[in-house]
N, C-alpha and C positions, 0 to 999 in steps of 0.2 A: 504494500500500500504506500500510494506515496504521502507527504503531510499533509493537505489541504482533504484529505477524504480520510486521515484516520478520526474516529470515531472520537467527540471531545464531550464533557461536561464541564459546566459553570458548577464552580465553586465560591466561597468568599477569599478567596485570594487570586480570582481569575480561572480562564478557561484553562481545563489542563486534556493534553491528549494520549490517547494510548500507543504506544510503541508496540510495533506488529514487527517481531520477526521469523518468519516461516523455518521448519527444520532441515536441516541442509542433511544432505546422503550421505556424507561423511558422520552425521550425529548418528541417523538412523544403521550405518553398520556400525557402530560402537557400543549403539545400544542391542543391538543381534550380536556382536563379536560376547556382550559379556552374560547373555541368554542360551548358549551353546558354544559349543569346541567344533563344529561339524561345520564343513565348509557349506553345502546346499540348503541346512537352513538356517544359515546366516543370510544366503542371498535371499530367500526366500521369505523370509520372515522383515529384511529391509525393504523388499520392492513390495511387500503387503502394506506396509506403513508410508512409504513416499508416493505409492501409486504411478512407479517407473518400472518399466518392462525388465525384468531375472537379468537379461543379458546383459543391462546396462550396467547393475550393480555387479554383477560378476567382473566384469570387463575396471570398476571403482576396483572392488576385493584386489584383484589382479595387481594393482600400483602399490597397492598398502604394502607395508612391510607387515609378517607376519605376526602374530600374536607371541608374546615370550611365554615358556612352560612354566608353572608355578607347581612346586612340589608341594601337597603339603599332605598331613595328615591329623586325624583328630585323638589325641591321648586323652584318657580320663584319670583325674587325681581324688583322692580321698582329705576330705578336709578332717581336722581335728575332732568335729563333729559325727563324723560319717557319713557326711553327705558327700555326692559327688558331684564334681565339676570338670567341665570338656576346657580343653585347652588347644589350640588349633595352629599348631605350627608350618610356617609357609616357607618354604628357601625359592627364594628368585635367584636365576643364575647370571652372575655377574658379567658387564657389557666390557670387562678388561679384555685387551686381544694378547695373549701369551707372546712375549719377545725374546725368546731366549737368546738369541743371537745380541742382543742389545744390552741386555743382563750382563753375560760374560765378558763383554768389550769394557763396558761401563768398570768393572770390577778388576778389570785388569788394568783401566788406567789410574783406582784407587790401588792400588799395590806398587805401582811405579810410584806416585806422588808418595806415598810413605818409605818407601825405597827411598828416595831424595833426599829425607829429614835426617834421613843415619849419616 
């Protein structure tokens, strides 16, 4: 909508208008991406809610980078009481990219530098 036709009321401090922002295809597979793990009905379930044809959003899915794996599991504890309680532990796998080749250079010019000091 643009401003002159969004929908206003008179108040005692003037006229105020409503801000209309429509859901873009990217919210609607974010909100499918965290409703299922399953690629067709994330498409499925996105182009239900934007009212854009499966291929479109499939052809969106396609650009995204994929979803990261979250490990988790649910442990139960015993309190002092004896009641129980779930405890939900989650490992997200780390975005470090492994440099071994960088590692061992790096550490070899801290061993020359302290070689110098002698």
């Amino acid at each position: 909508m643009n401003r002159n036709t969004a929908p206003a009321w008179n108040t005692k401090y003037g006229s105020r208008r409503v801000r209309h922002d429509p859901p873009t295809l990217a919210e609607a597979i974010a909100a499918a991406r965290d409703l299922t793990d399953e690629l067709d009905q994330q498409a499925d379930f996105a182009a239900s809610l934007m009212g854009v044809p499966r291929e479109q959003v499939l052809a969106e899915l396609a650009k995204m980078a994929p979803q990261p794996k979250v490990v988790s599991s649910v442990t139960f504890t015993t309190t002092r009481t004896g009641m129980q309680r779930a405890v939900i532990v989650e490992r997200k796998p780390s975005r470090r990219i492994p440099t071994a080749g960088v590692a061992s250079a790096s550490g070899a010019a801290v061993v020359r530098k302290l070689n110098s000091f002698r």
